[in-house]
NUMAR-792462 format. One record per residue (C-alpha): residue number from 1; residue in one letter; z, y, x. Coordinates in pm, 1 decimal. Each point is the difference from the previous one (the first is absolute). Example, Ala and Ser with C-alpha at 12.3 -4.5 7.8 and 13.67 -1.06 7.14 Angstrom:
<rs>
num_residu_zz_yy_xx
1_a_780.0_-450.0_1230.0 $
2_s_-66.0_344.0_137.0 $
</rs>
This chain:
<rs>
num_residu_zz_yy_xx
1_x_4310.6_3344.6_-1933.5 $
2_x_-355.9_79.2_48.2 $
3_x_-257.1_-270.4_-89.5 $
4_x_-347.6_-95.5_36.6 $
5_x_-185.5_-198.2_-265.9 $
6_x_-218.6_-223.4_156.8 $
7_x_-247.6_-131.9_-286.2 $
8_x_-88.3_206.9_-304.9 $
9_x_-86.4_-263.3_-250.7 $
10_x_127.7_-187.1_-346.7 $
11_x_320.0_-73.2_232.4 $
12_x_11.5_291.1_206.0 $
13_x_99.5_203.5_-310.2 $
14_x_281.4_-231.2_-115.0 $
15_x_125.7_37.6_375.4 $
16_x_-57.9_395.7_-36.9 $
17_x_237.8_9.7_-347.3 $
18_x_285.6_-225.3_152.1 $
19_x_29.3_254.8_298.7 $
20_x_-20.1_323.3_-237.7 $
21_x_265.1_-221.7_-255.6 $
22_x_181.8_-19.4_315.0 $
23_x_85.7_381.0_16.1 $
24_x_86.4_32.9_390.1 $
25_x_-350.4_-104.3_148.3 $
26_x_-253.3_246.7_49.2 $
27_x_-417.7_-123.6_15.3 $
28_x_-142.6_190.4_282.8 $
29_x_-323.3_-203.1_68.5 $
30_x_-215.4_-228.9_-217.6 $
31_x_-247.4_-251.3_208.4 $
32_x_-309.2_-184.9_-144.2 $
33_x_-329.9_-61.3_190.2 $
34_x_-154.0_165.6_-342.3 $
35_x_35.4_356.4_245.0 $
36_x_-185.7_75.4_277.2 $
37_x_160.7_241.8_152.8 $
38_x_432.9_108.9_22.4 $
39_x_36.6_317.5_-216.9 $
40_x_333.0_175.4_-103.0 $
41_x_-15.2_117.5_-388.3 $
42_x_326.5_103.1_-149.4 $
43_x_232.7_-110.4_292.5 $
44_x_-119.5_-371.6_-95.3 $
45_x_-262.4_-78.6_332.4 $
46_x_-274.6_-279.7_-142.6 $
47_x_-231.9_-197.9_262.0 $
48_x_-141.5_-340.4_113.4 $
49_x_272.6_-264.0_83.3 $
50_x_-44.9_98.7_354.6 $
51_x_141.2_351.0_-25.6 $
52_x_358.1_-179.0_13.5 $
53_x_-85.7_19.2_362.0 $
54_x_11.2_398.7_7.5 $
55_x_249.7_-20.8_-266.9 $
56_x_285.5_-173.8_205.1 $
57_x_-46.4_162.7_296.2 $
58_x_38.3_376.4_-141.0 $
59_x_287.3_-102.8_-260.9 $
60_x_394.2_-86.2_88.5 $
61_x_173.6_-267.1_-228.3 $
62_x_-331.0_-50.2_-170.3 $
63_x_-4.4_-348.3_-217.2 $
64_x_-318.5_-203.5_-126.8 $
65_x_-57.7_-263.1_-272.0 $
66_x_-273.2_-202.8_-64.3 $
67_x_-71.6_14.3_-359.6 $
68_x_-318.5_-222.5_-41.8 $
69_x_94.8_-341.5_-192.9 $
70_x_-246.6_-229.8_189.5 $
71_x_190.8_-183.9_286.4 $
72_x_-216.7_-53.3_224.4 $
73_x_-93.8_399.8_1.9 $
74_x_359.5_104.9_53.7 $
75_x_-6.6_-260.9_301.6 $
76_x_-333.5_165.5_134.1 $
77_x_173.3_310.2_0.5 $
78_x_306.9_-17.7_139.5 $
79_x_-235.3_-227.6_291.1 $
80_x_-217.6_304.3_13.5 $
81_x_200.7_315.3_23.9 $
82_x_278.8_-244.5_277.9 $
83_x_321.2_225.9_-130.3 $
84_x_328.5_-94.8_59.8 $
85_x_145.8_-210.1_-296.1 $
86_x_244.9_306.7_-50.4 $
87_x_-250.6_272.0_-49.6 $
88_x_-54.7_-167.6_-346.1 $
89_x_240.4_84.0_-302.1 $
90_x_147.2_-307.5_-256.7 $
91_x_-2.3_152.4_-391.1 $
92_x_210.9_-146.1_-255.9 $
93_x_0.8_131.0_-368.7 $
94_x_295.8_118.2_-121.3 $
95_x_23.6_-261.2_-300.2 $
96_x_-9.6_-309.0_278.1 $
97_x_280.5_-196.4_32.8 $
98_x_17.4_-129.7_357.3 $
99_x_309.2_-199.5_114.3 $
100_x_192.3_108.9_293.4 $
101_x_-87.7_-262.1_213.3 $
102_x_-393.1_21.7_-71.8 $
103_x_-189.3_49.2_303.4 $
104_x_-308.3_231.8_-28.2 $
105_x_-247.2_107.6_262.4 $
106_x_-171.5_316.0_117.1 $
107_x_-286.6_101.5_-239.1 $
108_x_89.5_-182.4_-250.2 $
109_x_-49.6_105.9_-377.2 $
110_x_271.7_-121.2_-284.7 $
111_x_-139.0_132.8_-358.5 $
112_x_175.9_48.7_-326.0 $
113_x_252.8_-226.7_-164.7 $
114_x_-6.1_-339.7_319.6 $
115_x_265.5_-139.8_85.0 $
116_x_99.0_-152.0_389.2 $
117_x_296.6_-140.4_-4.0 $
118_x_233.6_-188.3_207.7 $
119_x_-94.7_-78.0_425.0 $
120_x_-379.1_26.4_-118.6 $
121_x_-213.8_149.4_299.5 $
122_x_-327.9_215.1_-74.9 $
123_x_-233.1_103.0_296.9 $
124_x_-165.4_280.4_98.0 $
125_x_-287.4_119.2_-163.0 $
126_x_55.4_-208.6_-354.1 $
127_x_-42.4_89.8_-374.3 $
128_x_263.2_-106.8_-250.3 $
129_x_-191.9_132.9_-278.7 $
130_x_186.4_107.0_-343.2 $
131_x_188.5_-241.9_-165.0 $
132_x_53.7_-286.7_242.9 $
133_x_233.2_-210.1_106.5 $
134_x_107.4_-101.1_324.9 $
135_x_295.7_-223.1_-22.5 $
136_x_254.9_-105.8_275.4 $
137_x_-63.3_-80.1_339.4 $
138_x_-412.9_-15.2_-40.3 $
139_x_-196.2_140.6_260.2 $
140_x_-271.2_229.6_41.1 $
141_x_-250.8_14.1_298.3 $
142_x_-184.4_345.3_103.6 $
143_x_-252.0_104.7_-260.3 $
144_x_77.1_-227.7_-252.9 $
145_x_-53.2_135.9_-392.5 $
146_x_204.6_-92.3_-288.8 $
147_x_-218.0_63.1_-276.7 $
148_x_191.3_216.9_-368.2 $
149_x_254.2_-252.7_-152.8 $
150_x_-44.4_-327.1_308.2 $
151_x_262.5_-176.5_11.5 $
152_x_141.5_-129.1_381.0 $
153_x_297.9_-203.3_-60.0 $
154_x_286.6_-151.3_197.2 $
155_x_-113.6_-57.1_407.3 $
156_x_-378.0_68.4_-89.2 $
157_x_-191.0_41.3_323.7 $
158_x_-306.9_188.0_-16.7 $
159_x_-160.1_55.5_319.5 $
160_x_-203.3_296.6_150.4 $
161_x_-294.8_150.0_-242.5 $
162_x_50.7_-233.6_-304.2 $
163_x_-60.0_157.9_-289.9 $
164_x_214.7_-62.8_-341.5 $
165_x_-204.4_19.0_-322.9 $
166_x_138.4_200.6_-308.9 $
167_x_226.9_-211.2_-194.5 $
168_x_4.0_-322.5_263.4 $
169_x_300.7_-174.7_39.7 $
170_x_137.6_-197.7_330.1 $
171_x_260.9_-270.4_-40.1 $
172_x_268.3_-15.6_196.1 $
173_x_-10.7_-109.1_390.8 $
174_x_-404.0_-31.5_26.4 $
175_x_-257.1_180.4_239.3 $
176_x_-285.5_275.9_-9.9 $
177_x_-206.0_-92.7_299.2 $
178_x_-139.7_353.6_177.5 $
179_x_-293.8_178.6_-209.5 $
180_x_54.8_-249.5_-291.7 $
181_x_-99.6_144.0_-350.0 $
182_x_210.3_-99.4_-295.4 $
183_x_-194.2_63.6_-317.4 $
184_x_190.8_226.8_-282.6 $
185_x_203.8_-231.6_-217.2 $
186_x_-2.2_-295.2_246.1 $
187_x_295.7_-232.4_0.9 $
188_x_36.7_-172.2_376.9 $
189_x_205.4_-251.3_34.9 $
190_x_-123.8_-163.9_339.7 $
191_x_-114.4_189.9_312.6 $
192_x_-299.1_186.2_44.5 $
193_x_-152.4_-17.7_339.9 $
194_x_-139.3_279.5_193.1 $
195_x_-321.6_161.4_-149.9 $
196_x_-2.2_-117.8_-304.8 $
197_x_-9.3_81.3_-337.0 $
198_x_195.4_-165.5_-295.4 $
199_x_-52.4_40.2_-367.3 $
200_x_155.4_-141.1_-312.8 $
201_x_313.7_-149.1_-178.9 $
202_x_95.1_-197.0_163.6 $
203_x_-220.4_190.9_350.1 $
204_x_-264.1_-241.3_134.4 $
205_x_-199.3_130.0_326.1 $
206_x_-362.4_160.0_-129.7 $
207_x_-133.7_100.1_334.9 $
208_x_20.1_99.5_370.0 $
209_x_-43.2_361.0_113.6 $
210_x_-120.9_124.5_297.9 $
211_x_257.0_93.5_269.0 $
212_x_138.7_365.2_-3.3 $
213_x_-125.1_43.0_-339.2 $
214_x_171.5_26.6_-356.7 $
215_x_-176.0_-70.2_-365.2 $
216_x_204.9_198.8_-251.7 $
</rs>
């Protein structure tokens, strides 16, 4: 499969080793508004995001993935450049242990050593970052990241954009309201509305953010 990298920072180059570990996958474009023009140099073509544009149109069976960690940037994107949801690839390291009957989206990045197990459904467009844990039946909106080592356990819900600090831990059964930020090492065990961010053991609600935005 040919792929195009879209995002060329401290994420973008964990996303670029999973596809080479991956051994069947072939990077034929790397994106990042750092370029101001699209140039080919050693078969590899590098330009602004909006080169996907000439991209797509000239390639067949050509795949993209969004590799920047920020959620509401991978949003902006996909918003931006209007592709179908199938013209964007799903990666999964080859150490992941995904159940069967996991659900995962278009997009969507799964990194070294998770674990998604039984009826647990991932949307497009979200990070489950190395090491975590999403347990049975939780759910995962679009553009949601699961920060190295997060736990999600048993019928989690966390909706579109929230983002999962390193370490942070979600009992059993309770909701991530949409772009909610859960501190690394948090432990919630009550809801967290929509917009918010929670910090602590056990996680007590620090601030509001602004809509459409994430604090990492």
């Amino acid at each position: 499969m040919d792929i195009v990298v879209i995002g060329e920072g401290g994420h973008g180059k964990v996303v670029k080793e999973l596809i080479h570990s991956r051994g069947k996958d072939r990077i034929i474009g790397l994106l990042d508004d750092r370029y101001n023009h699209l140039q080919l140099v050693d078969d590899v073509y590098t330009g602004p995001i909006s080169s996907a544009h000439f991209l797509i149109d000239r390639m067949k069976e050509l795949k993209f993935v969004i590799a920047i960690g920020n959620n509401a940037i991978r949003k902006s994107i996909v918003n931006k450049l209007g592709f179908p949801r199938e013209s964007y690839i799903s990666l999964i390291h080859e150490t992941a242990i995904i159940s069967k009957s996991a659900t995962i989206g278009h997009g969507t990045v799964v990194m070294a050593h998770t674990i998604i197990n039984a009826d647990a459904v991932i949307g497009d467009h979200a990070i489950i970052n190395s090491g975590a844990i999403i347990e049975h039946d939780a759910r995962m909106g679009d553009y949601v990241h699961a920060a190295p080592k997060s736990l999600l356990t048993g019928a989690v819900r966390a909706e579109e954009g929230a983002m999962i600090g390193a370490g942070a831990t979600i009992i059993p059964g309770k909701n991530i309201g949409d772009w909610a930020v859960i501190g690394a090492g948090a432990t919630v065990i009550s809801d967290i509305p929509s917009h918010m961010t929670a910090v602590g053991t056990p996680a007590r609600l620090l601030m509001k953010i602004r809509e459409g935005c994430e604090t990492t």
